[in-house]
C-alpha positions, -999 to +999 in steps of 0.1 A: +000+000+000+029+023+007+041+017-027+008+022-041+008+057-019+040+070-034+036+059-068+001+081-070+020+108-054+028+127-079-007+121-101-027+139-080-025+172-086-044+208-076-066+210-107-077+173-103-091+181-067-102+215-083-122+196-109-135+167-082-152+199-062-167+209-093-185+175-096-204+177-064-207+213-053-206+235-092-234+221-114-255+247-127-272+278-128-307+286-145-315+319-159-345+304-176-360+267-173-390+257-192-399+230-170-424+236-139-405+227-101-410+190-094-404+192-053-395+210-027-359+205-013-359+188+020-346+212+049-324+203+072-304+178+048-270+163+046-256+140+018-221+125+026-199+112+001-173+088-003-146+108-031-128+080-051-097+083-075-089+054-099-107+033-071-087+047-042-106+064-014-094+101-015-115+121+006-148+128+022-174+156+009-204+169+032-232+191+016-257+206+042-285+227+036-305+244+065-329+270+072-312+303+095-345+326+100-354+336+066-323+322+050-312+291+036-276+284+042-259+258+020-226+246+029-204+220+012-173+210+030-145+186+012-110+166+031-087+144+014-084+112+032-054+105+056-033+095+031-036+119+012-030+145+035+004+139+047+015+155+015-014+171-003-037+183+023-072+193+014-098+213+033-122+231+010-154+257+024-181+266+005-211+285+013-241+300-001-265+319+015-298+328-006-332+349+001-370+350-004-378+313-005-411+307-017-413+266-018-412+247-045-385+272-046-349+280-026-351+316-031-317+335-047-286+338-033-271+370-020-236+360-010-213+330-022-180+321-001-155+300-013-123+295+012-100+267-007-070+250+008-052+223-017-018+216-008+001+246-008-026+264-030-051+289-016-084+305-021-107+331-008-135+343-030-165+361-025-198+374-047-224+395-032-257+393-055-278+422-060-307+408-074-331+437-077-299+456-095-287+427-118-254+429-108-228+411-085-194+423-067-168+397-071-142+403-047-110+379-040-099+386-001-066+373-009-051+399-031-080+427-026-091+426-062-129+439-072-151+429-097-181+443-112-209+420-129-238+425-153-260+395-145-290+386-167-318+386-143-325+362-113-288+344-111-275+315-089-244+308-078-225+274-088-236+262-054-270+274-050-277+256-082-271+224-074-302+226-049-320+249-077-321+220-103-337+195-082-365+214-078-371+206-115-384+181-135-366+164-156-374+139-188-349+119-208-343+137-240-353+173-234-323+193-226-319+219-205-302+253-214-288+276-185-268+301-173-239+299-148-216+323-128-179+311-120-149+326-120-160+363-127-176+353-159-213+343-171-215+310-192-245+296-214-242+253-207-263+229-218-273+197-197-286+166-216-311+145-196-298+111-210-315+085-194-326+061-170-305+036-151-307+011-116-278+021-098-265+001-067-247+014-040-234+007-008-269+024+005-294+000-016-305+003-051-314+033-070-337+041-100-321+072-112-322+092-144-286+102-159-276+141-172-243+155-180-233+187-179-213+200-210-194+225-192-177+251-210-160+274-180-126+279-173-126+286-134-135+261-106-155+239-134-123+236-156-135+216-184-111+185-183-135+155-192-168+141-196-194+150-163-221+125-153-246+128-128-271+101-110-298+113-095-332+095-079-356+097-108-382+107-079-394+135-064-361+138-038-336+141-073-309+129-052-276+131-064-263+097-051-232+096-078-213+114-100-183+106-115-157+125-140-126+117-161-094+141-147-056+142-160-052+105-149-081+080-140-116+095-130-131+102-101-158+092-085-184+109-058-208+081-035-235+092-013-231+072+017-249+089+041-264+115+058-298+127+068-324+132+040-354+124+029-364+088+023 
């Protein structure tokens, strides 16, 4: 196993754990969906997954999403695994904290947080959304630099959207076209709804329905390889897999626990 440690050493690199974040925590962002919600999110809820590389157990990601007054907080936290970390440590924080929820909906964000810690590589970025304005502030607290952003009407954040599409309903063959936020700039991406798999897992067996994500960015959700995404073709969409191809192997995201809705 030591051998196996220090041969993998060197494969695992910043922009592969960069890109693995992307899988769970950056999907999408709507700026206009033609489907009707499908379901309410479940508040409180945490998923916990298992983050695999070439088969390897990497790390542990947490996503929580809770009500704070009349706020919903969303925080996704990711750690490499042991091993991992006595040469590569990872500790990754992101939050998103959005406004005027109206169920089926999960309201829009007004701040995103994202404090990133990947070896010797750091980050600290913020956006504050004004919504009524169309515009956001994008501010990095790192080297104090200030951005301002046009955005075209109601806008989520990469995190917030995650939550935001499994409100929706989605059926195999009809695409979905949106708009997301990252790295300073707005992108148009497409999602395919594929189709319909049973999925086993360590948690049971899954109906699910399959999308993927062609992703176009170049910030957090680098475009390195093919994205797929398994979620519970029911009313809960949960997201109990996803996997993407990186620099060397793929990695893999498992839901192994938590406290949802069943």
């Amino acid at each position: 196993m030591h051998a196996v440690k220090m041969r993998n050493r060197e494969e695992i690199d910043r922009k592969s754990w960069l890109y693995l974040l992307s899988v769970l925590i950056m999907l999408f962002t709507f700026a206009f969906v033609a489907e009707p919600p499908a379901a309410a999110i479940s508040i409180p809820e945490k998923l916990v997954y298992d983050l695999t590389w070439t088969g390897i157990k990497a790390g542990t990601a947490i996503q929580e999403v809770s009500q704070v007054g009349n706020e919903i907080h969303i925080v996704s936290t990711a750690r490499s695994a042991d091993w991992i970390s006595t040469f590569f440590p990872v500790e990754d924080r992101i939050e998103s904290v959005l406004t005027g929820a109206k169920p089926p909906g999960i309201g829009l964000p007004r701040s995103y947080r994202m404090k990133i810690r990947e070896g010797s590589h750091r980050r600290d970025r913020e956006i504050l959304f004004d919504q009524a304005g169309k515009t956001g502030q994008y501010r990095d607290h790192l080297n104090g630099e200030k951005v301002d952003i046009d955005l075209p009407g109601s806008t989520f954040d990469t995190l917030s959207s995650f939550y935001f599409v499994r409100t929706l309903k989605l059926e195999v063959g009809k695409h979905v076209f949106l708009t997301i936020l990252d790295n300073k700039k707005v992108w148009k991406v497409e999602v395919q709804v594929l189709r319909k798999e049973k999925l086993k897992t360590r948690l049971g067996s899954f109906d699910t329905i399959v999308i993927k994500p062609l992703l176009k960015s170049d910030g957090i959700m680098d475009k390195r390889g093919d994205m797929y995404i398994w979620l519970t073709d029911d009313h809960r969409l949960l997201p109990v897999k996803m996997k993407t191809k990186v620099k060397v192997g793929s990695i893999t995201a498992t839901l192994v626990g938590g406290t949802f809705q069943k």
